[in-house]
N, C-alpha and C positions, 0 to 999 in steps of 0.2 A: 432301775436295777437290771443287771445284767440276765441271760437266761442261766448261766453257770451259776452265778450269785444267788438265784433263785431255787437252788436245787440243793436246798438244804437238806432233803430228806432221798435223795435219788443215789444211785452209788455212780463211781466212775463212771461205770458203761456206759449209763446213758448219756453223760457229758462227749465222752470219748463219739460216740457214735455220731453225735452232732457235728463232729468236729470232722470225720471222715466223710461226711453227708455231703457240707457244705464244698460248695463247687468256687468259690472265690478265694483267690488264693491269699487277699488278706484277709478277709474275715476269718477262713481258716486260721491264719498264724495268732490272729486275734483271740477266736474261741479256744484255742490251744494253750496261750499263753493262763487266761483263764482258767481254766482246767485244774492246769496243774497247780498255780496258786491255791485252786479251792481247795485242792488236796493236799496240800501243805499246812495250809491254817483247818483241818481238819474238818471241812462244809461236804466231802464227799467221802462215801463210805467207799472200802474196797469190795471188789465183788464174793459174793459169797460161794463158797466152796461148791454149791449143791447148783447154783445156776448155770445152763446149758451154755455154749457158745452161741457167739451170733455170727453169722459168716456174710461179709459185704465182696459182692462180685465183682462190681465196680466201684473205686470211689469215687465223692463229686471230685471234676476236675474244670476246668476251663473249656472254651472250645477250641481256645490254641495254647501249648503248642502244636501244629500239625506230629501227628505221633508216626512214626515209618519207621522201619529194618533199620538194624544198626548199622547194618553198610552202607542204609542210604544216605546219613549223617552225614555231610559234608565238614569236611576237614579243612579249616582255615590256619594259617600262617599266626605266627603271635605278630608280628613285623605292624600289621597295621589296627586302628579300632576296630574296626570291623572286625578283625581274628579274635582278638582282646575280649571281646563282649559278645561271641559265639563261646568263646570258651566261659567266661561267666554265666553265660546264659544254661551252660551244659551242666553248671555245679549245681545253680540254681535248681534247674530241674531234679536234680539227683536227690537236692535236699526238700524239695517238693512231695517228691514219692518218698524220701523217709520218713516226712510226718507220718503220711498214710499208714507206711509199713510200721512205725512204733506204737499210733493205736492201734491198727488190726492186732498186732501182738496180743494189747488188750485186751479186744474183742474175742478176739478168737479161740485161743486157749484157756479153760476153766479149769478150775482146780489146783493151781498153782499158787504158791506161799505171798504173803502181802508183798514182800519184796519184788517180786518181780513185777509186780503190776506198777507199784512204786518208781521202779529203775523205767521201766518204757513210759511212763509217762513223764518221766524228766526227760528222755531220747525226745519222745515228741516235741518239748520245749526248746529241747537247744537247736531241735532241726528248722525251727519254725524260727527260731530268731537268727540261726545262719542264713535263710532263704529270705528274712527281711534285709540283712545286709547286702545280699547278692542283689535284691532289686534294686536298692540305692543305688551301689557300684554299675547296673547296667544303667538303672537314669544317668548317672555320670556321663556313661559311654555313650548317651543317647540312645537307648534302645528299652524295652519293656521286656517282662517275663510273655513268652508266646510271640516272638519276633522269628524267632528260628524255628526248625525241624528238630525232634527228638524223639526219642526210643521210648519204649515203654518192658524196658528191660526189667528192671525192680520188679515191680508191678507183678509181669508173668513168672518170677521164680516164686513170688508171695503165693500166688495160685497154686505152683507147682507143690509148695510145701505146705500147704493148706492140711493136709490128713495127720501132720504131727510136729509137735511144739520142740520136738528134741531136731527133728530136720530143720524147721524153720532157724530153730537159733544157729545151725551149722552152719546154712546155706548161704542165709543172707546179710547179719552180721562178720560173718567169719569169712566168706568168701565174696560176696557183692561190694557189701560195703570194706571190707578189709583192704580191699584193692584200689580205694581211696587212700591207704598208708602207703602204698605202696608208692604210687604214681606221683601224688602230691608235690611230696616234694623236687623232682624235677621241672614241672608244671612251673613252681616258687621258683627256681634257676634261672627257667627260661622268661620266665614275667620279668626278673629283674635286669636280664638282657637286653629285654627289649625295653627298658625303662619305667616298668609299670611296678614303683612299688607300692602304690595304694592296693593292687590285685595282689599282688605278694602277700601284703603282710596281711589282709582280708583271710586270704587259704592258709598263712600258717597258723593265726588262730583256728581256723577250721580245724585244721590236719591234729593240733593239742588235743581236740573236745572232742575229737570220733573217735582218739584212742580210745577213749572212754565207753563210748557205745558198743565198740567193739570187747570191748572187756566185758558189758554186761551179757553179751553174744557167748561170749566164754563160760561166762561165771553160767547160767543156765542150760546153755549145752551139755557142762559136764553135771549140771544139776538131774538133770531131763537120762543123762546117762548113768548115772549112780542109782537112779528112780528105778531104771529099769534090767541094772544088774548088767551094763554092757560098759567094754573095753571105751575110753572117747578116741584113743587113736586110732583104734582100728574100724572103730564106727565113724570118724572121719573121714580115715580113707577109702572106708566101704560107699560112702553117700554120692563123694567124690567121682567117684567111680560110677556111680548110678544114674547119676544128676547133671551133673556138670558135663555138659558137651561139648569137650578138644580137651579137658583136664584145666588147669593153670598154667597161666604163662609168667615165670619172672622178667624180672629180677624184682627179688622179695624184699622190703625194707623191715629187716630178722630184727632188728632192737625196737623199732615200732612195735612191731607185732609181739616180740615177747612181754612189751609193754602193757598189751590189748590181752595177754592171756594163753598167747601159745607156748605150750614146753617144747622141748626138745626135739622131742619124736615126731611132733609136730612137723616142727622147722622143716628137717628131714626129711618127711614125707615129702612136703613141697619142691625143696628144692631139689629133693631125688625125679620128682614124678618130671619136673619142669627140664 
């Protein structure tokens, strides 16, 4: 029997926690997949209103990839494998750290309605099974997860937004990961350019299912913002503002993102600020 399986009488959290613990990046996707089954056929309780947060500084991760500045990141070419499976390798990561970021979600913020514990631990599932495809696709390419250099970007906005669950859902669904909508799809252009439609069609599934994540980013944002009696546009663009160092760069993909949960004003703001 599994250790998830086993936890008939334990709530999310401590599944979840296990699941941020673990430093293997398939066991992770493993225990993750877990998880969230258990809490679908109803073997995991949701956490209770009155319990504290838990705050993890670090999660487990690998010992590679080598993690360095985002300008150190070497930019390859899609033209050859090589490029092809650097760029795979960069999704892979991204979807690496959103398992993290979709339990810490969990973890971190208490108090919050079942739904929302519900919604990020489906996010962890889908990100755990996107980062399973991207390993394939790099075996493909001959290459493994921790071949390349990568950021540990995610990661330090999670930390940044650590003191409150109304920033966290702005910052990192709405803006980190949002900018997955954006990009993707030229990404999907140039893959099919250069002949690679097995990477193609891999990312535009992808690109379908983070709408989604991004919407639950929405949907609790403006939750997090009604709780506390404040405007979301204008505490958008206040965070924006605060947080975000250089602002946003477009070009925005506007029917994505109104897809994921942005109004109007939203839009707006971006492409005024951009």
């Amino acid at each position: 029997m599994s250790a998830v399986a086993s936890q008939r009488t334990e709530d999310l959290r401590a599944a979840a926690f296990a699941c941020v613990a673990c430093a293997d990046p398939s066991r992770k996707c493993e225990l993750t997949a877990q998880t969230f089954a258990a809490l679908c056929e109803g073997r995991l309780a949701l956490p209770d209103g009155g319990m504290p947060p838990i705050a993890i500084a670090i999660p487990g991760r690998p010992d590679k990839p080598r993690l360095v500045p985002p300008r150190d990141v070497p930019q390859r070419g899609l033209g050859s494998v090589e490029g092809r499976a650097a760029l795979v390798h960069a999704v892979a990561h991204i979807e690496f750290n959103a398992i993290n970021l979709a339990w810490d979600a969990v973890l971190r913020f208490a108090g919050m309605p079942g739904d929302y514990y519900r919604d990020w631990a489906g996010v962890a599932a889908d990100e755990a099974r996107h980062f399973g495809m991207l390993s394939t696709r790099l075996a493909e390419l001959g290459h493994a997860y921790g071949d390349f250099a990568a950021h540990n970007g995610l990661w330090e906005m999670a930390v940044k937004t650590s003191d409150s669950c109304l920033a966290r859902m702005a910052l990192v669904p709405r803006v980190l990961e949002a900018r997955g909508l954006d990009v993707t799809p030229g990404m999907i252009a140039r893959l099919r350019s250069a002949g690679d439609d097995a990477t193609a069609d891999m990312l535009g599934i992808i690109l379908r299912e983070e709408v989604a994540h991004v919407a639950a980013g929405s949907r609790w944002f403006r939750y997090c913002c009604e709780r506390e009696g404040r405007d979301p546009c204008r505490t958008f663009r206040g965070l924006l503002r605060e947080r975000v160092s250089g602002g946003l760069r477009g070009p925005f993909n506007l029917d994505a993102r109104r897809a994921a949960g942005f109004d109007e004003d939203e839009l707006d703001l971006l492409t005024s600020a951009a």
